[in-house]
C-alpha positions as CSV (number, residue, x, y, z in Angstrom):
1,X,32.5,-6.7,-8.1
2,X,31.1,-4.1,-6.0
3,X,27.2,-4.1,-6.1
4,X,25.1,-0.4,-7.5
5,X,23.0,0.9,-4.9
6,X,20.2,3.2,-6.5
7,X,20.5,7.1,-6.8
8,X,18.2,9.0,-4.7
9,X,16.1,11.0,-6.6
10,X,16.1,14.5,-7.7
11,X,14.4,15.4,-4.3
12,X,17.4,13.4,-2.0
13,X,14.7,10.7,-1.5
14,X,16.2,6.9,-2.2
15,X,13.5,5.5,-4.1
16,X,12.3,2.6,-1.6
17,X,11.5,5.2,0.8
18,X,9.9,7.4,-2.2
19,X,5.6,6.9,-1.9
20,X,3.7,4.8,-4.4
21,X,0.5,4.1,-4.9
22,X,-1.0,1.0,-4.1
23,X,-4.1,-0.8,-4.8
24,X,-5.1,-3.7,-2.0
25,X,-7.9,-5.8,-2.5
26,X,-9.6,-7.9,0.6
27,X,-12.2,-10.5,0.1
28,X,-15.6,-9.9,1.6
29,X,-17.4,-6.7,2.6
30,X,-15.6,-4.2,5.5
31,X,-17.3,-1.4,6.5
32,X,-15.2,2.0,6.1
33,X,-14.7,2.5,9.5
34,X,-12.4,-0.3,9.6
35,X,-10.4,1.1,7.2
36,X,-10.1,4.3,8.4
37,X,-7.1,4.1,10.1
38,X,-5.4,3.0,6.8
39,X,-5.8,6.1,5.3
40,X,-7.6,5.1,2.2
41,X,-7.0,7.1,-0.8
42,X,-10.1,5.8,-2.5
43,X,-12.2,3.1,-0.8
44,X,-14.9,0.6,-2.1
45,X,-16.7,-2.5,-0.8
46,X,-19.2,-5.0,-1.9
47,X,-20.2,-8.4,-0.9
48,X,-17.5,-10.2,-2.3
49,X,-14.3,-8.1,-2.6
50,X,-12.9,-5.0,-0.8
51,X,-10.6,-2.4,-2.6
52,X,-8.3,0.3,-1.1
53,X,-5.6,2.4,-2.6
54,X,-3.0,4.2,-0.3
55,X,-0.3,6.1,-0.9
56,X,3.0,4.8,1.3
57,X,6.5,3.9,1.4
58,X,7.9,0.4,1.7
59,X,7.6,1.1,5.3
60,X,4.1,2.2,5.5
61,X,3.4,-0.4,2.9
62,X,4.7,-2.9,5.6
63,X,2.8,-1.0,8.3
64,X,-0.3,-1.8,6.5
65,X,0.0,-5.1,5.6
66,X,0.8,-5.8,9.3
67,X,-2.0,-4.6,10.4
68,X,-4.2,-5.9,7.6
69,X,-2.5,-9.5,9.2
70,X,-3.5,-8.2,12.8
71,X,-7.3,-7.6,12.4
72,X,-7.2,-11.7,10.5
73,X,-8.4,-9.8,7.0
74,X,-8.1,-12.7,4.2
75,X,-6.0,-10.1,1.8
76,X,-6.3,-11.1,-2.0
77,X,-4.0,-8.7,-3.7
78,X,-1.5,-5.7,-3.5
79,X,-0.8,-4.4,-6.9
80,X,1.9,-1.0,-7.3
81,X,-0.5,1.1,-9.7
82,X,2.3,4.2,-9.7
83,X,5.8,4.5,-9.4
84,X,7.7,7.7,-8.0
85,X,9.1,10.2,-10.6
86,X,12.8,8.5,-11.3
């Protein structure tokens, strides 16, 4: 039975590599300079909890998280908060 691979969308773009919006959540308080280099859609710290959103790919998505892993961040979450346009 031959497997369905998904239609690109409207725009020729397959949906994994289509953008979403993500919402990533750090425990304890990062300054926004570190973040910078994420690109943070919307940013906001306090003592206990960190929360970025960023618009990305499954690659970029992948590209974040490693770096998030890189600079020894204790990640608590990565919630999709918008899906592409089917």
């Amino acid at each position: 039975m031959p497997t369905e691979t998904p239609h690109p969308s409207p725009r020729g773009i397959p949906p994994l590599a289509q953008p979403r919006l993500y919402r990533i959540e750090l425990r304890g308080h990062l300054d926004q300079a570190w973040l910078s280099a994420f690109a943070p859609l919307s940013f906001s710290s306090s003592d206990r909890l960190t929360t970025i959103e960023v618009l990305a790919d499954q690659a970029g998505l992948r590209g974040i998280l490693n770096r998030l892993w890189d600079l020894n961040l204790d990640l608590r979450s990565v919630v999709e908060i918008s899906r592409p346009a089917a």
